[in-house]
C-alpha positions, 0 to 999 in steps of 0.5 A: 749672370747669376746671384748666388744668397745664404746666410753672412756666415757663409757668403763672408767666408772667403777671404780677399781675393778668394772665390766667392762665385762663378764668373766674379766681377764680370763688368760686361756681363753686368751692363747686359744684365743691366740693359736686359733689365731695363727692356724688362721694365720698359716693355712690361714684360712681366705683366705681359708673362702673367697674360700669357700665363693665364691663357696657357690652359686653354691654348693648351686645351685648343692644342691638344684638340687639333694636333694630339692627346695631350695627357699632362700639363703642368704650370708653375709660374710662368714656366708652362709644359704639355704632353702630347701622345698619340694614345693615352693608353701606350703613352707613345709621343706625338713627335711629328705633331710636337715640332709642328706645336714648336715651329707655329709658337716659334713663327708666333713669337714664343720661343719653346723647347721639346723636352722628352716626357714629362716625370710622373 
């Protein structure tokens, strides 16, 4: 699911039956979108990405002390990111110590990614 905005002399462009987007009119991924939604509201979700939010400096603080150097972290909005390297000085990653951060947030009920270093 998608949304794609810009100005009405842009977005009214194509004409009928002309492309205006990706996977156009798709009524089934509509009403998942719908339902998604709807958990969304009813389980408070995003008040509950603001709590989360809120505590990831000092998780992260907790992580980098138990498992590795964290040497960066970044934070926008709700997306969160950490380092982790065996020595701030060579930079080398703390691959073991990474997927074992991953797999206890997994087992914890946060879904994350390993995504390689992070740019400077």
């Amino acid at each position: 699911m998608a949304g794609v905005t810009g100005r009405a002399d842009i977005m009214d462009a194509p004409g009928v039956g002309q492309l205006g987007g990706t996977f156009s009119g798709n009524p089934l991924a509509c009403e998942a979108a719908l339902a998604v939604l709807e958990i969304i509201e009813k389980e408070n979700l995003c008040a509950r990405a603001n709590l989360l939010g809120e505590r990831f400096p000092q998780a992260r603080g907790e992580v980098a002390d138990t498992v590795g150097t964290g040497r960066r972290c970044s934070r926008n909005g709700r997306h969160a990111g950490l380092e982790l390297v065996r020595s701030k000085a060579t930079r080398q990653p703390a691959d073991e110590e990474t997927k074992q951060v991953s797999q206890y947030c997994y087992e914890h009920g946060l879904v994350t990614i390993t995504a390689g270093r992070m740019a400077m």
